[in-house]
N, C-alpha and C positions, 0 to 999 in steps of 0.2 A: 504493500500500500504506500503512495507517494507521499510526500511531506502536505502537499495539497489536498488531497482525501483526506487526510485525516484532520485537517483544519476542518474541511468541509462538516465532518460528521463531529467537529466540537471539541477534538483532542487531539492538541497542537506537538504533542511529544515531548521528549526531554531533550534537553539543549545543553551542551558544555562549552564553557568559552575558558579555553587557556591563556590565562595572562589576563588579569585586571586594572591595565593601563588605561591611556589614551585613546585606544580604540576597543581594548575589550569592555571594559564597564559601561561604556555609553552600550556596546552590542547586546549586554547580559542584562540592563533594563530594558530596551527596548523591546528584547524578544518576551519578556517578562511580561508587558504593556499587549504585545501581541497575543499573549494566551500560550506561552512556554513555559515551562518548569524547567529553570535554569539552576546549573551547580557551576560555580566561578570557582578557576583552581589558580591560584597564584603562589609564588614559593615564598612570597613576601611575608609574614606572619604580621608585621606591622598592619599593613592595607589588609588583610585580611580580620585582624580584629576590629579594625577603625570601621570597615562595612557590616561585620557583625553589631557595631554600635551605631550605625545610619551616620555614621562621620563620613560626608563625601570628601574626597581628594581633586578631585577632576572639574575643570569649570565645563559649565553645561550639563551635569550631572547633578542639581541639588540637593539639600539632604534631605524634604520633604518628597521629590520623587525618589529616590533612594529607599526612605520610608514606607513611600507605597508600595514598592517593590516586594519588600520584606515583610510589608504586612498582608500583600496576597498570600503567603505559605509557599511560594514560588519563585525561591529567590534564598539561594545559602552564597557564601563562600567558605571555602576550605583551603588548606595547604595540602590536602592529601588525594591522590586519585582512588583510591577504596569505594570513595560513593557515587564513581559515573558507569558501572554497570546497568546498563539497559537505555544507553544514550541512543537516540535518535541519529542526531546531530550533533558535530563537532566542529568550532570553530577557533584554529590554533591564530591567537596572536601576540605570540612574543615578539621581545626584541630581537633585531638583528646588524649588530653593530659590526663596526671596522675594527680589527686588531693589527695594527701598523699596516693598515692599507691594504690589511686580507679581511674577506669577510670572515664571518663567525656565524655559524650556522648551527651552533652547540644549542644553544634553544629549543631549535627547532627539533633539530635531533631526538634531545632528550623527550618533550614533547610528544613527537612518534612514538618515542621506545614504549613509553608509559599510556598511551593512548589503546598501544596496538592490541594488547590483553584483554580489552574491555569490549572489541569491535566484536559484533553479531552480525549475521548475513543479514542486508537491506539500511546498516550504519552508514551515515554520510561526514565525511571531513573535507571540511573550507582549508583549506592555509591562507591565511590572509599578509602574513609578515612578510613587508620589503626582501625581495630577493632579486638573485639574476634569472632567466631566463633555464628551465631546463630542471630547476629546484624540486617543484611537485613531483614531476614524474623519475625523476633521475634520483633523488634523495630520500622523500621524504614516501613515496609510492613503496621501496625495498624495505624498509623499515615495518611499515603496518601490516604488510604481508609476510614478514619475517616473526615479527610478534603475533600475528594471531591466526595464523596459518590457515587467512582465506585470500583471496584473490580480488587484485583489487579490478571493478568493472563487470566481474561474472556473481560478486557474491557481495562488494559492499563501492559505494558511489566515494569521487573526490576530483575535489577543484582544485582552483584557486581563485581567490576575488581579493584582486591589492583593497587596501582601505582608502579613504579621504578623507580621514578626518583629519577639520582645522583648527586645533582647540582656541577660540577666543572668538570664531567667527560666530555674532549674533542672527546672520542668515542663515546662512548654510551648515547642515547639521548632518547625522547620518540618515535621517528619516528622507530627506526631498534633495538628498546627495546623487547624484546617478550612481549605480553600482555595477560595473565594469563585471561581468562571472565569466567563469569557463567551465568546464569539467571535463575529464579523461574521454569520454566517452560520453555519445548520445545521452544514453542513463541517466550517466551522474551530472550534465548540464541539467537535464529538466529537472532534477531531484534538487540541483542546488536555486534553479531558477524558482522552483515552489516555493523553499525555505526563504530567501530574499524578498520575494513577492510577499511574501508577510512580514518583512518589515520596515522595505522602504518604498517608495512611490514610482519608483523607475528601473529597473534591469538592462544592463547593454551585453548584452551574450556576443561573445568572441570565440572565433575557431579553434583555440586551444589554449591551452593553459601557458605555455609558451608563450604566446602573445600578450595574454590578462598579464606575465610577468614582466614584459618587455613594456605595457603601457605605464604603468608605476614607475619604472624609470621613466619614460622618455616623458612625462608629465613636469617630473619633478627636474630633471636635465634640463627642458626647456625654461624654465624657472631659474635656474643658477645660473644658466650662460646668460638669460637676461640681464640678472643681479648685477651679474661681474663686470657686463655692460656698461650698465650706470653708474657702476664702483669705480671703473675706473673711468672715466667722463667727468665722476666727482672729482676726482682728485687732481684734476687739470683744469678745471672750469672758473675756479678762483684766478688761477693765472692768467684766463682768456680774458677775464673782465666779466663773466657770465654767469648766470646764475643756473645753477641745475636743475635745482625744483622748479624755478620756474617755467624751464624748458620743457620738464616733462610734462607739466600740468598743459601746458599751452598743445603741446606735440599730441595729447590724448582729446586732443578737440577732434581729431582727424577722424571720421566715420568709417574708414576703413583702415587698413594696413599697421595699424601701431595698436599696441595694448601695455599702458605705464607700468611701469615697474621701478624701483624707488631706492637708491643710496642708503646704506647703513652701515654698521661698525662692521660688518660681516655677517655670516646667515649660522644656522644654527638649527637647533629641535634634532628630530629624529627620522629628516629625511632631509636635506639639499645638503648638509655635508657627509650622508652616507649615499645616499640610493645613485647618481651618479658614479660615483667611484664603485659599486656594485657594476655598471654595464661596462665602464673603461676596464675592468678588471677580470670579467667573464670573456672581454673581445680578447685582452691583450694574451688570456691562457688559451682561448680556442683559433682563434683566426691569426693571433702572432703581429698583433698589427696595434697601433695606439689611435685614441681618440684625444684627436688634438684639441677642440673645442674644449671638451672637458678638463684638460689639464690646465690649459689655462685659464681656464675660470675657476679651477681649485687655488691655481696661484695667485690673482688677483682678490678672491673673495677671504682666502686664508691671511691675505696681507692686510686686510683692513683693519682689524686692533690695532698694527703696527703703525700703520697711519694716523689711526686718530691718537694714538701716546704720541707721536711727532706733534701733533698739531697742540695738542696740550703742554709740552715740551718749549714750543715754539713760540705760544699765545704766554706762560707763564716768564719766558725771558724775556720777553717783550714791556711785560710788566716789572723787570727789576725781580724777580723771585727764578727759584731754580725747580724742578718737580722734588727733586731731594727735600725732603723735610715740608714739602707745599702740604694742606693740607685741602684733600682730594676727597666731595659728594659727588657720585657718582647714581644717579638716576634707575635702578634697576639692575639684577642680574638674570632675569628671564630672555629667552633668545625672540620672542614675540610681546608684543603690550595683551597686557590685560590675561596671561595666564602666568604659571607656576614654573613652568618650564624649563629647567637650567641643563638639560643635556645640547650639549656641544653647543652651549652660547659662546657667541664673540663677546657680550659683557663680562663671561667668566673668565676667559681670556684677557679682554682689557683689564680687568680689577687686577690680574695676577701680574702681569708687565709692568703696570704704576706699584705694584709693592713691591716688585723685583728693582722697581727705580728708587726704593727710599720714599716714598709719599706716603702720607700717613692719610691713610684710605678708608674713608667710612661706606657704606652702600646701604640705600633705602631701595627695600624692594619688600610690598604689599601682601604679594602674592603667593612667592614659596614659603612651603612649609620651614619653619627653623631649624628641624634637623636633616633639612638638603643642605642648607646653606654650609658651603666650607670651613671648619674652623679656623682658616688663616683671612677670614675677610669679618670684619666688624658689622653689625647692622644695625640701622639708626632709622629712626623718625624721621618723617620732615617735616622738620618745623623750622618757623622765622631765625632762631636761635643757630641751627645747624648750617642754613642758609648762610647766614651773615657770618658764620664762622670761616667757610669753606675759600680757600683759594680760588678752586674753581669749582665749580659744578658741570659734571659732564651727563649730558641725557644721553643715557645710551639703550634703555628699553624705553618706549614712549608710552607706558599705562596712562592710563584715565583718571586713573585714581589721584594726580599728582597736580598740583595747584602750581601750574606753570606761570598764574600772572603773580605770586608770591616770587620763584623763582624771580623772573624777571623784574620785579621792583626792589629783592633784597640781595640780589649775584649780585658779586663784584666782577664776576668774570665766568662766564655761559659758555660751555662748546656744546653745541646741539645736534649730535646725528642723525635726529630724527626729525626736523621740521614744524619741533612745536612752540618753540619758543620767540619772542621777535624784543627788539629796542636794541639799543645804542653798544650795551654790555652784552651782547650774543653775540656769539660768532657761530654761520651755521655750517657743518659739514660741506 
């Protein structure tokens, strides 16, 4: 019976979502919201008990829907795989990070390994987590069929469907996101196109999982190489006499042909400084060839901390002070405004260069929880007090939350990478 029949006749199945992150928790209420009986497996014991107490972590995910989650009766998390026998559905979304510029695919692995015990002929497994090309079926395909000695296609359905979540985006969500599927086989596309159709608004079915993996990069590649564009355009534009932001705002008048993309300290989260270096790194071991695009936009988007500790460097000796001993507010250490976010920020980066210089470094940021924050970086209020204390103030995540005409009326001296700040004492990226 298909994931769809059984909606049909009022029982939606059991649902596993591995990995309680950024895309799985938004996954594991939603399917919750659809009429699933979900068990979240995460190895984190922390996020595991904070959910068993309705303490959401994830923005977009509040603690009152969280609550209703929990108080359908449909909705645990756990640290342990013991309670996902008689799973319907499986949707693996761990991390998949770079280990000196190789991927790391141990997640996902383990994942399978621990999955594959539990599968019954007519179970379905999504892989959702950033990969190259070739992952499902080449990795993660020998695995499940090794652990539970059936076959994947003749006795149990699997995809892959990259994710898109944007944490902090108030439009765009998982629910009216399009969602890109594949599946091994006939089967297992319609099986996964069922499970998707209840729960977001749109499916884009693609010829193979191969390709659903090749779109997740080349989404996000097209995205960096833009960046790196306007990175480095920023960083000559002062010299021309020209303004960047204003260029691009002006240039995104155009009804066709351009789509803006926006200067910052460097990019960051859990996909534009990994998922391209995923394709450059699967071409360079299979076809022996490099993808030049990509390397240079790794190089110029990696160089922008280093840019903006120059320009605070620069703006501080200009004022009679050195960064040695300056003492440095620094605007955020999230890699996007308005979330929590500190994996592979260029903020985390800039904070750790200005202490490597001697600047006595405090950082206001809203959002991450306390014990992400590194114990070598201070974290502060912002208040008038702080303000007026600060050498300089650098905005380098642009939250909401942050009283930028304060900024601006009590800085002695602004470097703003983000375009939020204006008067006489800013200087903008």
């Amino acid at each position: 019976m298909s994931v769809r029949q059984r909606n049909d006749a009022g029982d939606k199945g059991k649902l596993i979502v591995v990995g309680l992150g950024y895309v799985g928790l938004p996954m594991a209420v939603r399917a919750v919201e659809a009429g699933y009986s979900v068990v979240g497996v995460d190895t984190d014991d922390l996020r595991v008990k904070r959910l068993g107490a309705c303490d959401s972590y994830i923005e977009g995910i509040g603690d009152a829907r969280l609550a209703a989650a929990a108080d359908s009766g449909r909705f645990r998390a756990t640290t342990e795989y013991a309670d996902i026998d008689g799973l319907d559905v499986c949707v693996i979304t761990v991390p998949t990070p770079l280990r000196e510029g190789v991927p790391d695919l141990s997640f996902v692995e383990r994942a399978g390994r621990s999955i594959a015990p539990h599968l019954t002929p007519g179970s379905t497994v999504i892989l959702e987590s950033t990969t190259y090309p070739g992952t499902t079926e080449s990795l993660l395909l020998p695995l499940l069929e090794q652990g539970s000695g059936l076959s994947a296609g003749a006795d149990f359905h699997l995809g892959y469907s990259p994710e898109r979540i944007d944490p902090g985006n108030p439009d765009w969500h998982l629910e009216n996101t399009p969602k890109v599927i594949s599946g091994i086989d006939a089967a297992s596309l319609r099986r996964i196109e069922g499970f998707y159709g209840d729960i977001v608004e749109r499916t884009v079915p693609v010829s193979s999982c191969r390709t659903a993996e090749l779109t997740k990069l080349l989404e996000n590649t097209y995205r960096h190489v833009n960046i790196a564009l306007v990175n480095e355009m920023a960083m000559v534009s002062r010299q021309l006499g020209a303004d960047i932001w204003e260029a691009v705002e002006a240039a995104a008048t155009k009804p066709f042909g351009f789509m803006p993309f926006r200067p910052g300290p460097g990019v960051g989260g859990h996909c534009l400084p990994v998922d391209p270096s995923y394709l450059s790194w699967q071409v360079k071991r299979l076809l022996k060839r490099d993808l030049r695009f990509i390397a240079l936009a790794n190089e110029i988007n990696d160089n922008m901390p280093d840019h903006v500790v120059r320009r605070v460097t620069r703006g501080l000796n200009e004022r009679g002070k050195s960064v040695k001993d300056a003492r440095v507010l620094q605007l955020g250490l999230a890699y996007k405004k308005n979330t929590g976010d500190i994996r592979e920020s260029p903020a985390l980066v800039l904070a750790r260069s200005l202490l490597a210089l001697g600047a006595r470094l405090v950082v206001a940021e809203p959002h991450t929880d306390a014990y992400l924050v590194p114990l070598d970086i201070t974290r502060v209020e912002l208040t008038e007090a702080e303000i007026r204390s600060a050498d300089v103030i650098v905005v380098a995540t642009d939250h909401d939350a942050f009283d930028y005409a304060l900024v601006e009326r009590a800085g002695a001296y602004v470097l703003d990478t983000r375009n939020r700040c204006r008067g006489e004492r800013v200087e903008i990226l």
